[in-house]
N, C-alpha and C positions, 0 to 999 in steps of 0.2 A: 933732381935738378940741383943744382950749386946754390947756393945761400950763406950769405954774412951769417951766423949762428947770432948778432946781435940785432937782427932785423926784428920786425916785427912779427914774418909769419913766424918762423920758427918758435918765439912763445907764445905766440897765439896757440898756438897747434903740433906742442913739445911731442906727441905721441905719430907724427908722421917724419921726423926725425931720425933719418937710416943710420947715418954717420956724422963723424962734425963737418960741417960744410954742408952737407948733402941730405936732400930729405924727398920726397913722395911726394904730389898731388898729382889730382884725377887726370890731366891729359886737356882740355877742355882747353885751358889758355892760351896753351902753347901749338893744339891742333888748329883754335881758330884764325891766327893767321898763315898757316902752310896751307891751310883749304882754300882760305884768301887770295894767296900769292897764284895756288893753281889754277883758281881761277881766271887769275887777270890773265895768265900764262895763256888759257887757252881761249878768252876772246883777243888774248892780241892774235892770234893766228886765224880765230875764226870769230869775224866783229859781227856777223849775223848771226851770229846762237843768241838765244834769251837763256833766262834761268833755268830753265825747263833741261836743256840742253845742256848747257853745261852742268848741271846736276847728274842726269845721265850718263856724261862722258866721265865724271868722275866714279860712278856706280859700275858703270859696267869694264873698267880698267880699272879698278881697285883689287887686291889681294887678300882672300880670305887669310884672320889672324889665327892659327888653331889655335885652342884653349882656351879660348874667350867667346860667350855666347854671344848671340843674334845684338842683342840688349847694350853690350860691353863694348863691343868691335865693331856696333855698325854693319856697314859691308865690308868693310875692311883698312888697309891702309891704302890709301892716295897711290897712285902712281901719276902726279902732276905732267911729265916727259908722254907717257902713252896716252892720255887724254890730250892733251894737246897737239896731238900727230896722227888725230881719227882722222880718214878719208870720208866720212858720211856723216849723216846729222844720225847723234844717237837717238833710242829709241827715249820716250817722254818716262822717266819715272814713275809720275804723277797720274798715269795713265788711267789708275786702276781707280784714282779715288775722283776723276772728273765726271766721275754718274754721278756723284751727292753732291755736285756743284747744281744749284738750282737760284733764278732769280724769285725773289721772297715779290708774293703777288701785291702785296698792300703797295711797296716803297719802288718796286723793278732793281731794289738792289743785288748783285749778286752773292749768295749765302751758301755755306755748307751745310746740308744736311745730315745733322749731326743722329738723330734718330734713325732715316733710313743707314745712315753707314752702321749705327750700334746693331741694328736688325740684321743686316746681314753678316758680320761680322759674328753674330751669336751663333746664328744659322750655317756656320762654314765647319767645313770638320777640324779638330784642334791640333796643324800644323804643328808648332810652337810645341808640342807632348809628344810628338814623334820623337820614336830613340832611333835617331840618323845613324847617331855617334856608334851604335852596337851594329848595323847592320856589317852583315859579313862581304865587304866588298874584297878586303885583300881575299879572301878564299876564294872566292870567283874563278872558274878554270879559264880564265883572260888568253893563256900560252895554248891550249889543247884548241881555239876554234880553228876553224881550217880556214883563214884568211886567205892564203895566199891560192886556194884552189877558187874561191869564190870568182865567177862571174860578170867581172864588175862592167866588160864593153859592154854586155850583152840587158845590163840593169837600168829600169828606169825610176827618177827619181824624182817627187812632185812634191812642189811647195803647196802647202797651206795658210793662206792668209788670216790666221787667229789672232796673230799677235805682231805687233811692229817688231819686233826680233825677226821676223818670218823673212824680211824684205831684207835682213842682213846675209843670208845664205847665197853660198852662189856653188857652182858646182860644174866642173873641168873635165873634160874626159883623159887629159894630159897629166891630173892628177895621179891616175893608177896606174897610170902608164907602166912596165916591167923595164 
């Protein structure tokens, strides 16, 4: 980012310092108001979403960053324009962690259960050590399936209700159309 070389951060912090004028820091200040902006972006188009929602619409129209782990990158970079242009309410983020939402019985406050979420969480296979990154997808014979002999008036396809992604699918028979 640009910087007076006589400010303050630059000698606070001589060692993030790329160039004169120009130096490094982590992302954090300058992401938190374009996440801001897209947000407003997208309750001005959709004034009934809550946070919940708009959280989602930024999650699931963001762009994975390569090279930058889960940790680094988040889900990725914002695309403020495609979140703002959803035609449906996305799915709840939050979805997965509103089991360990429980009212605390003494007070009737609402609490997160911080114990059951560590339990299960222990108990989950360890995602996050998975080698994605190696797995052989470009070698995959993607070109050699026989797509184009496949079946497709004759195919039936059923949704599964497991997950709020589910209710995003929809499916054309004009799509395969030749």
């Amino acid at each position: 980012m640009p910087v007076p070389m006589h400010s303050t951060i630059p000698r606070t912090v001589p060692d993030r310092v790329v160039s004169r004028g120009y130096m490094w820091m982590s992302g954090t200040s300058f992401a938190a108001p374009i996440v801001a902006g897209a947000a407003a972006q997208i309750l001005a188009r959709h004034p009934d979403w809550g946070p919940d929602e708009v959280k989602g619409a930024l999650m699931l129209t963001s762009t994975y960053l390569d090279g930058l782990d889960w940790q680094a990158g988040g889900v990725g970079e914002v695309s403020a324009g495609s979140a703002a242009i959803l035609d449906f309410t996305p799915p709840n983020p939050n979805e997965n962690l509103e089991t360990f939402v429980t009212k605390d019985p003494s007070t009737g406050a609402t609490t997160f259960d911080q114990a059951a979420w560590a339990s299960a969480v222990s108990s989950e296979a360890a995602w996050a050590s998975a080698a994605w990154a190696s797995a052989a997808w470009a070698s995959a014979a993607w070109a050699s399936a026989a797509w184009a002999s496949a079946a497709w008036s004759s195919t039936t396809f059923t949704s599964h209700a497991d997950s709020a992604m589910s209710g995003l699918v929809t499916y054309s028979e004009s799509t395969f159309a030749p």
